[in-house]
C-alpha positions in Angstrom: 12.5 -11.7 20.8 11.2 -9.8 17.9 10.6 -12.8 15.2 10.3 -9.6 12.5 14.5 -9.1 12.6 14.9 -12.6 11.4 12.9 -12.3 8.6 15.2 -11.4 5.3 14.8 -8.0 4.3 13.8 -8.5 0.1 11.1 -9.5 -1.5 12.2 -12.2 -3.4 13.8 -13.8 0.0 10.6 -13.7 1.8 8.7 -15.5 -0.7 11.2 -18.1 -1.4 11.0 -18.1 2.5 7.2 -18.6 2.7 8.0 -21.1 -0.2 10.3 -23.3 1.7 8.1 -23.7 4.7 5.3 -24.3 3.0 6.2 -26.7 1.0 8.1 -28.6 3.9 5.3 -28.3 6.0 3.0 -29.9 2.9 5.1 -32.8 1.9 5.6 -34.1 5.5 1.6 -34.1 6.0 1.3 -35.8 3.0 4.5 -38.3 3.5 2.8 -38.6 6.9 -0.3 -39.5 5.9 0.9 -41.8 2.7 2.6 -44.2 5.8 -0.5 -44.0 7.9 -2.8 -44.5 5.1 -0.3 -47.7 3.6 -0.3 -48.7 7.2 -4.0 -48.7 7.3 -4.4 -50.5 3.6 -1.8 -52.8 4.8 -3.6 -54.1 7.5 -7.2 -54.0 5.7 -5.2 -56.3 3.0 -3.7 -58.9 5.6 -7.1 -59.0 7.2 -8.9 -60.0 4.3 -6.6 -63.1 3.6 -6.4 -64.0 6.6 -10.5 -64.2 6.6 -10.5 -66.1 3.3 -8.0 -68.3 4.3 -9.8 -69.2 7.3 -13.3 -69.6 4.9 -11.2 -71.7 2.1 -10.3 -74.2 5.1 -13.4 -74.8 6.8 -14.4 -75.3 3.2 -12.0 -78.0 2.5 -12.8 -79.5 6.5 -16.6 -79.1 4.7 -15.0 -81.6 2.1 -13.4 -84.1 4.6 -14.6 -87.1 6.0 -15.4 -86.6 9.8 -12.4 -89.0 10.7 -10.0 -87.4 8.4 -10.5 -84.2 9.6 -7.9 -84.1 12.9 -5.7 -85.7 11.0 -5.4 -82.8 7.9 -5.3 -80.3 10.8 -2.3 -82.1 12.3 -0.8 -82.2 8.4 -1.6 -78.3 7.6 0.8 -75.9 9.7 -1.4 -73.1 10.1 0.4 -70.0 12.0 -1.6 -67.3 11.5 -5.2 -68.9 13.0 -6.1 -71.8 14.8 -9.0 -74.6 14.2 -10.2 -76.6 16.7 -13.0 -79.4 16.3 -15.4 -79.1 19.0 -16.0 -76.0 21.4 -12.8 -76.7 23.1 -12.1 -75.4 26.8 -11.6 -72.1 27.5 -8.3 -70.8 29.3 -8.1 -70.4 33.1 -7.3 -66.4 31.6 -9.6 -66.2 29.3 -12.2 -62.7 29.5 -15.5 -63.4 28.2 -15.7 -59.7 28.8 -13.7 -58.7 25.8 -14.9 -59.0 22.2 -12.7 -59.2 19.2 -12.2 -56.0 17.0 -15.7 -55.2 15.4 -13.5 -55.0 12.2 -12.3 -59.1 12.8 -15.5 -60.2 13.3 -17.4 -58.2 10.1 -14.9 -59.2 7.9 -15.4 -63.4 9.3 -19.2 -63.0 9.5 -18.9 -61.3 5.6 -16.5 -64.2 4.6 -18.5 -67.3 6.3 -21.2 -66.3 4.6 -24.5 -68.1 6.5 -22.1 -70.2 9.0 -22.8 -69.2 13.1 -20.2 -66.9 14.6 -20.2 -66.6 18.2 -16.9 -64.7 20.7 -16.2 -67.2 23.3 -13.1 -65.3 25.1 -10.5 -63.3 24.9 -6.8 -63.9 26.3 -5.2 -61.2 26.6 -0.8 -61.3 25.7 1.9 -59.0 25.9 2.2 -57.9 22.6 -1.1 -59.3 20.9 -4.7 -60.3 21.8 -6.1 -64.0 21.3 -9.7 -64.4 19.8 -11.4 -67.2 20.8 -15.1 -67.8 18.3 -17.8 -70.6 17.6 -18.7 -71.7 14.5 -19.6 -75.0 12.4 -19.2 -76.7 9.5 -22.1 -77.7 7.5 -22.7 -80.9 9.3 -23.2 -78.8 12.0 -20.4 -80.1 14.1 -18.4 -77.1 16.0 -15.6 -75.6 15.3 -13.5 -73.4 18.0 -11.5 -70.5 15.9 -8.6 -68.9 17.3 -7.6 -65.4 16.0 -5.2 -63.1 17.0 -4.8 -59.4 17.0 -2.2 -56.9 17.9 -2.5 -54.8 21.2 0.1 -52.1 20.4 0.4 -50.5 17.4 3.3 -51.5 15.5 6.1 -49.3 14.6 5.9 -46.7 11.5 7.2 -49.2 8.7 9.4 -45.9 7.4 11.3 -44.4 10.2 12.0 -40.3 9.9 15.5 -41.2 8.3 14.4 -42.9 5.5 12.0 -39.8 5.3 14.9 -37.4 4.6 16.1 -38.0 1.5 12.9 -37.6 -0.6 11.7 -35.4 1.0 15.1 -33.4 0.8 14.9 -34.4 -3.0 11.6 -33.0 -3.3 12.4 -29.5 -1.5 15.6 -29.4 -3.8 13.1 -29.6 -7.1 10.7 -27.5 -6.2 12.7 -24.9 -5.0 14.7 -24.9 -8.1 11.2 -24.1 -10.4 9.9 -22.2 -7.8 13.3 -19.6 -7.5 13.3 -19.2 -11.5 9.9 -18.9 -11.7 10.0 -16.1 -8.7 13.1 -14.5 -10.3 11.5 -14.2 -13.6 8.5 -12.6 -11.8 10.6 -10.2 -9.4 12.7 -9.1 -12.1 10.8 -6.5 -14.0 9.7 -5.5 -10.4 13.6 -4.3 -10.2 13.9 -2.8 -13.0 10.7 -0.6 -12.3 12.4 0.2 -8.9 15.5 1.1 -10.2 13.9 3.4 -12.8 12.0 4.9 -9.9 15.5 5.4 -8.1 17.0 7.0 -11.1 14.1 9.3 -11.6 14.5 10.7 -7.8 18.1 11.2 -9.0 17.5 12.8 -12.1 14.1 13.6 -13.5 15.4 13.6 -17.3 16.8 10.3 -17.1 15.3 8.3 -20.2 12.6 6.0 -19.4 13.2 2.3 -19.0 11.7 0.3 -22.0 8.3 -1.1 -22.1 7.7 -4.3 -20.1 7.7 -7.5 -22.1 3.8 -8.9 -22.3 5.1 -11.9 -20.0 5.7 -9.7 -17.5 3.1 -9.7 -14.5 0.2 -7.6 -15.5 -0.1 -5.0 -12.0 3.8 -4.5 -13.0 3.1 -3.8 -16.2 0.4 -1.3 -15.1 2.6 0.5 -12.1 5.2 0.7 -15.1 2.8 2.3 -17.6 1.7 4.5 -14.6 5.2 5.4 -13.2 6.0 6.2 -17.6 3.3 8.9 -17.4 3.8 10.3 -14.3 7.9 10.6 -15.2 6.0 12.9 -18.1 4.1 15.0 -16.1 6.9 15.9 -13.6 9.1 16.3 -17.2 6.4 18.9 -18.4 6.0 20.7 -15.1 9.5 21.1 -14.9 9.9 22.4 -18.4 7.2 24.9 -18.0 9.0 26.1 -15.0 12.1 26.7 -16.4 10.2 28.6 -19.1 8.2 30.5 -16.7 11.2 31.3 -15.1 13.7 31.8 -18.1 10.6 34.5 -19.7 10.0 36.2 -16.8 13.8 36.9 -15.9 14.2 37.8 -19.8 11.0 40.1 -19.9 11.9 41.9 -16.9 15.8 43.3 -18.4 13.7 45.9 -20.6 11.9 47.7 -17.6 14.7 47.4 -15.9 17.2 49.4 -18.8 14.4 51.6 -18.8 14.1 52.2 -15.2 18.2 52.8 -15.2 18.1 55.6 -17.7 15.1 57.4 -16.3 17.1 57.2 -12.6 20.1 59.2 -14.4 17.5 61.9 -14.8 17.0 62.3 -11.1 18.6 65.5 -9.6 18.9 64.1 -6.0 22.0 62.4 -5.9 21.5 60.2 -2.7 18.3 59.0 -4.5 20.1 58.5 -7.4 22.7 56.5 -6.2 20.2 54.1 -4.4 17.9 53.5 -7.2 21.2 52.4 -9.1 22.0 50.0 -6.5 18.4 48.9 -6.3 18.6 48.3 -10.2 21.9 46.8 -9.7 20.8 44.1 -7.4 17.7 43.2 -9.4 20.2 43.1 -12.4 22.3 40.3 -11.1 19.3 38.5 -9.6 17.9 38.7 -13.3 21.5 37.6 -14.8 21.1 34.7 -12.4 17.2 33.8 -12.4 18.7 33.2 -17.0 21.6 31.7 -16.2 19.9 29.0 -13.3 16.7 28.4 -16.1 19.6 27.6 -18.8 20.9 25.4 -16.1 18.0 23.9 -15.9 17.8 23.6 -19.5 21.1 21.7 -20.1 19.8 18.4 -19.6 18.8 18.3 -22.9 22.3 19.1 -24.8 23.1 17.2 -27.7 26.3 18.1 -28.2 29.3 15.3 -27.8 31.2 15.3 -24.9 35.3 16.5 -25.5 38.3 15.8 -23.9 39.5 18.2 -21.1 42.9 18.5 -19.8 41.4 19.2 -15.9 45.2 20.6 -15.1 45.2 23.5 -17.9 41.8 24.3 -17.0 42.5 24.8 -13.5 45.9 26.7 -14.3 42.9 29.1 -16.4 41.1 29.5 -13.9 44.1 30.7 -11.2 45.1 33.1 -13.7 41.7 34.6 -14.1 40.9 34.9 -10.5 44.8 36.3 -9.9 43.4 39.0 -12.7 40.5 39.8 -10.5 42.9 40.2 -7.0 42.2 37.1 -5.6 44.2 34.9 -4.0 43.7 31.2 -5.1 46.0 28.5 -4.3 46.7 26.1 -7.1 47.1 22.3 -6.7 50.4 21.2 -5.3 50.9 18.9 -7.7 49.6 18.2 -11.4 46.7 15.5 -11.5 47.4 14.4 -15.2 43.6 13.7 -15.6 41.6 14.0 -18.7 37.9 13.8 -17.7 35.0 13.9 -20.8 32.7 16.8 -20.6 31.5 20.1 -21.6 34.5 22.5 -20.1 33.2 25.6 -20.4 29.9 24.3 -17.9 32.8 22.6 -15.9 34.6 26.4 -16.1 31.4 27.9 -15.0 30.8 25.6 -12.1 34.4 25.6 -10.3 34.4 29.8 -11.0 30.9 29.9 -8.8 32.8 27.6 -6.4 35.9 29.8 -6.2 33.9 33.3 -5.8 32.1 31.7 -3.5 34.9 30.6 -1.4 36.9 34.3 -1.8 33.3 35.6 -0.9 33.3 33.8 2.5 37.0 33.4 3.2 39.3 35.6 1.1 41.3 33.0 0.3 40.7 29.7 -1.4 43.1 26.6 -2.1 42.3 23.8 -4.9 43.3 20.4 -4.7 42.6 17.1 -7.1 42.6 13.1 -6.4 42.1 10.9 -10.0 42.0 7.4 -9.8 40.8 5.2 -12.3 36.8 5.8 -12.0 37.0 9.2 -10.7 38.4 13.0 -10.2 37.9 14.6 -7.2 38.2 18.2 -7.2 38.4 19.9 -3.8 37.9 23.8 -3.5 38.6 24.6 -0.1 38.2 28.4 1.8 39.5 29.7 4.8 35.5 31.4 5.8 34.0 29.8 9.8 32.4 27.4 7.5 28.5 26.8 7.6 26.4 24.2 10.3 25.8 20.9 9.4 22.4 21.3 8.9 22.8 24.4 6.5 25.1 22.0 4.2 22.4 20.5 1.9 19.8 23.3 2.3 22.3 26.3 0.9 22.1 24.2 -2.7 18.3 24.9 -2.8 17.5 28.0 -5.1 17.3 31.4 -3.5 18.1 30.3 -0.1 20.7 32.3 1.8 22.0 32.4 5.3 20.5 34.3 7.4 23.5 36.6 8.3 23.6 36.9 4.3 20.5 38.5 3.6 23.1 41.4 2.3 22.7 41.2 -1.6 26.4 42.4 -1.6 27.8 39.9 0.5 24.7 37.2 0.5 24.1 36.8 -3.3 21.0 35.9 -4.9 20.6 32.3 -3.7 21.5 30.8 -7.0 24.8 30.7 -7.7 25.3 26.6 -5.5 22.3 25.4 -7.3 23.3 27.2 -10.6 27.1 24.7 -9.5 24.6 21.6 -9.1 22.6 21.4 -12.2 25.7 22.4 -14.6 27.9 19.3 -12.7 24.8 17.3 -13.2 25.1 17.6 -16.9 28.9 16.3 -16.8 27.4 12.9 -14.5 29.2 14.8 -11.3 28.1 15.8 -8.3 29.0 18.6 -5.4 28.9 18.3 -1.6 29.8 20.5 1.1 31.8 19.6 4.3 33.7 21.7 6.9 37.1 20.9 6.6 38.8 19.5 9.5 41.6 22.4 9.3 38.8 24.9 9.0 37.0 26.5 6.4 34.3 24.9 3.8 35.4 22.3 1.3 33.1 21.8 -1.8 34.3 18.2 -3.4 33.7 18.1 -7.0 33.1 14.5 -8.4 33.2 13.5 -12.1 33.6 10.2 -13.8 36.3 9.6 -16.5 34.3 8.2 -19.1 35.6 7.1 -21.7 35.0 9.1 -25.6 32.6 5.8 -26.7 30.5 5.9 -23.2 30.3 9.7 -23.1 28.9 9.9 -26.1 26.3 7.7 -25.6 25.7 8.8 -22.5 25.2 12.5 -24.7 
């Protein structure tokens, strides 16, 4: 059995985990070893008055006429010790073999001070040991002492049910401090993680605020480092798009240049293919612009509007019915207003739509709202695209390999141009072959409201 499974998955569990059995672990050593330790003191205490009390009365028998003396033992009910007069006669089960506890005698020879001690016997019971030992008075006339001692231990005062509740109580305390000092601890730790998440998502997301000074310091560090390195990716990103945006900018004059010189060519074959050659590089200089100002439209400032997603749709049939193409229109109206930037939205379903007459000469629309969300689906009637091709066809300038065709395979841009300009509405776009065949891009946007879109902006 793999003991690793059981453990809980978070952080903050685990330590509160490691917490719990710690602590239990501690406080029942230490509730063990207050019992044995009182047990012990316990003990030590009874043993000392029981050796004073035995030194106070062979003081008072000290005091006592010699004839008084059986008689005051017969008067004095002594049931912890006995005193004999004289060296009385051992048992017929005594063991001369078996001396009292080393501890017994000490304490007596400490507490008799320069009186004689001498074991005689020992008689052995059931449930305790009987000490038979010599001494005198200061008249020197013998004494017999009979002390007892137990021979099992005797049962832990505090059974393990009386342990339970304080040490239940205890758990319940500490755990408390310990889960709000942990969670105060842990939580900057989550906010740094989600700010990691959110920069995986989206590189231009604002930074989370600085740490407060009570945070823990190495958080406070991987923050401060996770801040810069958020504005290094930032500025190697914007000098990409720049490097990009310039050299697809620079390169439209040689290219001009290159198409009027080509109209000076007499060979008419050669002529025609140097157009198409300019042609192509053309478009893939319209696009390389178009995906840099993509790129570029994280940083737009203006507010957000309202857009009627059902007249913009109704647009965009029209347009692509002007250009011969047959698009399908929703079956029936959505009544959505999403808040965005419509002619990026425009710009995004028209790549979606070419793409789809493109590849399947023939595309249908569809929409779902509820109240979080619009759903646009563009769906084509094309064979569709393997389900490991479905992610990788949104990187820029990768194309199929059957499309390597400028005509029919595009420049590579025109899915990742559809990603970045849904990324500044807060949508997203994912491919899946439709079950009724075909490729089915689904278009998801939130329906923020005016005072949230704004902000967002």
């Amino acid at each position: 059995m793999n003991l690793a499974r059981l453990l809980p998955q978070s952080l903050f569990a685990r330590l509160l985990l490691i917490w719990l059995a710690g602590m239990a672990i501690v406080l029942g050593i230490s509730l063990w070893l207050f019992d044995v330790e009182r047990e012990r003191i316990g003990q030590t205490s009874r043993l000392d008055n029981l050796v004073q009390e035995v030194a106070g009365t062979l003081e008072t028998l000290d005091a006592l006429p010699a004839p008084n003396r059986a008689e005051w033992l017969r008067a004095t009910h002594l049931r912890r010790y006995h005193i004999r007069l004289g060296e009385a006669p051992l048992p017929p089960q005594a063991d001369t073999r078996i001396a009292p506890p080393p501890v017994l005698t000490e304490r007596l020879r400490e507490a008799l001070h320069a009186r004689p001690l001498r074991p005689l016997a020992t008689v052995l019971h059931e449930r305790h040991a009987r000490h038979l030992l010599y001494t005198e008075l200061h008249d020197g006339s013998p004494i017999t002492l009979e002390m007892y001692s137990p021979t099992r231990r005797p049962p832990p005062p505090a059974p393990l049910s009386q342990w339970l509740l304080p040490l239940g109580a205890l758990l319940a305390g500490a755990t408390l401090l310990f889960w709000l000092a942990l969670r105060l601890t842990i939580q900057p730790l989550a906010r740094f993680i989600h700010a990691t998440r959110l920069l995986g998502d989206d590189p231009e997301h604002a930074p989370p605020p600085p740490l407060s000074r009570h945070a823990p310091k190495e958080v406070r560090q991987a923050s401060s480092a996770f801040a810069h390195l958020q504005e290094r990716i930032r500025a190697h990103l914007d000098e990409r798009t720049r490097i990009l945006g310039a050299i697809s900018h620079d390169l439209q004059t040689p290219v001009t240049r290159m198409r009027l010189r080509a109209e000076l060519i007499d060979d008419d074959e050669l002529r025609e293919r140097l157009q198409t050659d300019l042609s192509d590089m053309q478009t893939l200089i319209e696009e390389g612009l178009m995906y840099a100002r993509s790129l570029n439209l994280a940083h737009r400032r203006d507010a957000a509007r309202p857009i009627d997603l059902d007249a913009l749709l109704a647009v965009l049939c029209d347009d692509a019915s002007d250009m011969g193409w047959q698009v399908t229109p929703p079956p029936a109206p959505s009544h959505a207003t999403i808040f965005g930037h419509d002619d990026l939205l425009r710009r995004a379903l028209w790549n979606l739509v070419s793409n789809g007459i493109k590849f399947g000469q023939r595309v249908h629309l569809n929409v779902a709202a509820d109240a979080r969300q619009v759903t646009i689906e563009v769906r084509d009637e094309g064979p569709g695209l393997p389900e490991e091709q479905l992610e990788k066809v949104f990187e820029p300038f990768y194309r199929l390999e059957g499309s390597r065709n400028r005509s029919t395979g595009g420049t590579g841009l025109g899915l990742a141009i559809t990603r970045n300009l849904l990324a500044t509405q807060h949508g997203a776009v994912t491919l899946a072959n439709a079950p009724e065949g075909g490729l089915s891009a689904r278009i998801t946007l939130p329906r923020h409201t005016p005072a949230t879109a704004d902000a967002a902006h």
